[in-house]
NUPA-182621 format. One record per residue (C-alpha): residue number from 0; z, x, y. Coordinates in steps of 0.05 Angstrom, whole numbers, plus 5000, padded with zeros to 4 digits. Example, Ala and Ser with C-alpha at 12.3 -4.5 7.8 and 13.67 -1.06 7.14 Angstrom:
% residues 2
{num=0, Z=5156, X=5246, Y=4910}
{num=1, Z=5143, X=5273, Y=4979}
***
This chain:
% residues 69
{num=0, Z=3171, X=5982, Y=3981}
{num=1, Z=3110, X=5960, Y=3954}
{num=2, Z=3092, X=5941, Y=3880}
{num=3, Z=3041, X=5973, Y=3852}
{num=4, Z=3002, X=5929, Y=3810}
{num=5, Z=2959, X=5947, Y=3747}
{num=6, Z=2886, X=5937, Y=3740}
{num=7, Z=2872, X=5881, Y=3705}
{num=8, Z=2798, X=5865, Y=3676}
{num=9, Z=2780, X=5817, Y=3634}
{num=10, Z=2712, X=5816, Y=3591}
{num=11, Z=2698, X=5748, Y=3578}
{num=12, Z=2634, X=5698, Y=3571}
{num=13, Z=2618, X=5640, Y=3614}
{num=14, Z=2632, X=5591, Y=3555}
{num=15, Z=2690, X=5621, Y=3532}
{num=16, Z=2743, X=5564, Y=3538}
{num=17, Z=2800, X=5623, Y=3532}
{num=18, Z=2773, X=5674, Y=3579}
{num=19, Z=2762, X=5609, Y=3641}
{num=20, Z=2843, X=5590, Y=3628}
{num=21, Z=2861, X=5667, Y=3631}
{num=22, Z=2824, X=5672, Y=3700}
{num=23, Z=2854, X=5607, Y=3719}
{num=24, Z=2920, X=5630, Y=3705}
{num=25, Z=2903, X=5698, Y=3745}
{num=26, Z=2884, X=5664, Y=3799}
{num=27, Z=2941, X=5618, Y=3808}
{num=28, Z=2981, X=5674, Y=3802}
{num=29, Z=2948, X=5722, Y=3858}
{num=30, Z=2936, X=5776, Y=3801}
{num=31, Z=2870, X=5806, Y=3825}
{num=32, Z=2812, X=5818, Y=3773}
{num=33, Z=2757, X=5847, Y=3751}
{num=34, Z=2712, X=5792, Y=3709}
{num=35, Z=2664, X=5827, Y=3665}
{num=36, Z=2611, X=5779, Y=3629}
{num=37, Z=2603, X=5809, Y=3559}
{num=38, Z=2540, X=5757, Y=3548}
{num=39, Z=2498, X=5810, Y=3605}
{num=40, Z=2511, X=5869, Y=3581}
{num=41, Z=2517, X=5899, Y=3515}
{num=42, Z=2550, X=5956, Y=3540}
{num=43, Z=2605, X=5915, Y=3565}
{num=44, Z=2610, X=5878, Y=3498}
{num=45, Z=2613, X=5959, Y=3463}
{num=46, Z=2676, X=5973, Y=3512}
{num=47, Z=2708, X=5909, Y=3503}
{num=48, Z=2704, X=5909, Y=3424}
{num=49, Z=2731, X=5980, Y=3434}
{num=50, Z=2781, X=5959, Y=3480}
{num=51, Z=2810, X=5915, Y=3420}
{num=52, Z=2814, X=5964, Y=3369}
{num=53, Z=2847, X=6011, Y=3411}
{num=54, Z=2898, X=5967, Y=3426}
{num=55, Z=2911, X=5950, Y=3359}
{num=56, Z=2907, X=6016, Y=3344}
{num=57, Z=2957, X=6036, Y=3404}
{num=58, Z=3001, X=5972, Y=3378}
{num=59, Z=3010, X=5995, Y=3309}
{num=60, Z=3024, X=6062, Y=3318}
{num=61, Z=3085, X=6030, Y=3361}
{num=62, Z=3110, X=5993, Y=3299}
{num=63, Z=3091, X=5924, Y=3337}
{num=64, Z=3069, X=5874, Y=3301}
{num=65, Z=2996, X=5851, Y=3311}
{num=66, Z=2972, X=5778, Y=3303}
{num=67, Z=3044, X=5753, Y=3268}
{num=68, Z=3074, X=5702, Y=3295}
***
């Protein structure tokens, strides 16, 4: 049986420190990605800030706990 693995894509910016480590980490891994550079498209930036809140959104609604550590 095969695994069926999610789609993972990451929006990041060539200068993010963070987003290079994640698709370091990805890559060593073998979890294929799609890379998205935020700093060429504004659209991309749009979905990616709404990506966040949605997930916050989604998180909360859960009961999780977002940003506590």
């Amino acid at each position: 049986m095969v695994k069926k693995q999610n789609k993972v894509v990451i929006y990041s910016t060539p200068t993010c420190p963070h987003c290079v480590a994640v698709k370091a980490f990805f890559k060593e891994k073998g979890v294929k990605f799609k890379d998205i550079d935020v700093s060429k498209s504004a659209k991309a930036a749009k979905e990616a800030v709404q990506g966040v809140f949605k997930a916050i959104e989604d998180a909360l609604k859960k009961g999780d706990k977002v940003g506590v550590t």
